[in-house]
C-alpha positions in Angstrom: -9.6 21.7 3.2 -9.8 18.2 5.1 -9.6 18.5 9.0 -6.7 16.2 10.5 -8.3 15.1 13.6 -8.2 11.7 14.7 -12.0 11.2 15.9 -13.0 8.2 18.3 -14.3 5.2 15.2 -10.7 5.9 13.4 -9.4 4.1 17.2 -9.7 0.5 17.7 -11.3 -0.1 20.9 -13.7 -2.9 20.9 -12.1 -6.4 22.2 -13.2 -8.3 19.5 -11.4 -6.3 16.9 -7.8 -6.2 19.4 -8.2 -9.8 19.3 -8.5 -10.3 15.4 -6.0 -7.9 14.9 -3.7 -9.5 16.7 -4.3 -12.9 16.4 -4.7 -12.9 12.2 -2.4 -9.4 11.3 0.9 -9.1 9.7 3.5 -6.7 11.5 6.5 -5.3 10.3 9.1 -2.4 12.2 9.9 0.9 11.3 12.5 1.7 14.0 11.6 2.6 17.4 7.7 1.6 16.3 6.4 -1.7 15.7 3.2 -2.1 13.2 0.9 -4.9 13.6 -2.1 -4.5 10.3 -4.6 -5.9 9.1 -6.3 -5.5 5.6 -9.8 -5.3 5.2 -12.9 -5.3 2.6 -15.1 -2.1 2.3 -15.3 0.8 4.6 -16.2 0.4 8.2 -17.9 2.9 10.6 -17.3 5.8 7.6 -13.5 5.7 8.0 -10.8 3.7 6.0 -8.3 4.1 8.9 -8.3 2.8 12.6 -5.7 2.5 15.0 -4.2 1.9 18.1 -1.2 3.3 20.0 0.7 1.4 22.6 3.6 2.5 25.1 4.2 -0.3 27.4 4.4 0.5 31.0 7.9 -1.9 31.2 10.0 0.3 29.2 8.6 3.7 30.2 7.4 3.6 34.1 6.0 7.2 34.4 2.2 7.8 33.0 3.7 10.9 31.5 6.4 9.6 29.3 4.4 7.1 27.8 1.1 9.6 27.7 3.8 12.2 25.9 4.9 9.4 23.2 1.3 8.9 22.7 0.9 12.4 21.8 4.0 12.3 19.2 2.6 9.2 17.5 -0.9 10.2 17.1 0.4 14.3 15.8 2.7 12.4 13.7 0.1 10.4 12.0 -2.5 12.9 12.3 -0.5 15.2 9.8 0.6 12.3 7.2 -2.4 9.7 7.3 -4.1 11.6 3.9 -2.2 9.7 1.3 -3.4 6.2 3.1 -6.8 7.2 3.3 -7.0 8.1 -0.5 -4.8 5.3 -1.3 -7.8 3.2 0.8 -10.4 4.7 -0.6 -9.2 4.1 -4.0 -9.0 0.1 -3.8 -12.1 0.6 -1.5 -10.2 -1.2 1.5 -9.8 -0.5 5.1 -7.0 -0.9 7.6 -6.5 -1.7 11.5 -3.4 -1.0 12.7 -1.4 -0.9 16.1 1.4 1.2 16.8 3.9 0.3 19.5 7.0 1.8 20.9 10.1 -0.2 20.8 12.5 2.4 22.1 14.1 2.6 25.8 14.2 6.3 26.1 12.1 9.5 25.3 12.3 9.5 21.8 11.8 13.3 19.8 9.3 14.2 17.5 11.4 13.8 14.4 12.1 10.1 14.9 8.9 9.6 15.3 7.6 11.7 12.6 10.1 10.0 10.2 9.5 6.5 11.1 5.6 7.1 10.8 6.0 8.4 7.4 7.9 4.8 6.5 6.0 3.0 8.3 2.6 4.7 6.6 4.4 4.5 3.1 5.2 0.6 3.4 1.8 0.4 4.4 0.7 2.3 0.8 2.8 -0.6 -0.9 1.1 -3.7 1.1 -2.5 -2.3 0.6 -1.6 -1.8 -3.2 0.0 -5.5 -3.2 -3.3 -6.8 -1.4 -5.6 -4.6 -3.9 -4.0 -6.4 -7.0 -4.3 -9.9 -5.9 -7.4 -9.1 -5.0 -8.1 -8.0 -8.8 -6.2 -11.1 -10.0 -8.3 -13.5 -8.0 -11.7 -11.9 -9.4 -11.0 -12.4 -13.0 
């Protein structure tokens, strides 16, 4: 049975990688979240996976709505990132991604648990896009 905890290296927290991610990643929404990724070669740090979550201050003022949005996102990802890690560890590929908040009020734990699911399924599809040109390119 895997454990579904999100340990510190699957979080982006080093400057350096913020700034590549966002400078040279693709992004794409899944309504109230926005994705920024980037696809990567080999495994880094041991896990195929890292992320960051986002709720900005302008939309939600208080430290507990946006600390209580935090928590939905990461639960919500917690339970459904298996499928991306296998799909990662298949094409032997790693992923940075940032997830921010789009929405104006407190959103519940369903739309955010549905919008992660198609927002970690669209994800499936680009890293199986990227792993065939990949293939295509070598031969």
């Amino acid at each position: 049975m895997q454990k579904n905890r999100l340990q510190k290296p699957e979080r982006i927290y080093l400057r350096e990688d913020l700034r590549q991610l966002f400078d040279e990643g693709s992004s794409f929404v899944s309504y109230p979240l926005r994705i920024v990724y980037q696809i990567r070669e080999g495994k880094e740090k041991g896990f195929p996976i890292s992320i960051l979550i986002s709720v900005p201050k302008k939309r939600f003022k208080h430290a507990v709505d946006r600390n209580r949005i935090k928590r939905l996102i990461r639960e919500s990802f917690r339970q459904q990132k298996h499928n991306l890690s296998n799909t990662l560890n298949k094409e032997k590929l790693s992923i940075h991604f940032a997830v921010i908040c789009l929405i104006d009020e407190l959103p519940d734990y369903t739309t955010i648990y549905k919008a992660m699911g198609k927002a970690l399924k669209k994800l499936e599809k680009n890293i199986f896009e990227s792993g065939l040109e990949n293939k295509t390119i070598e031969t």
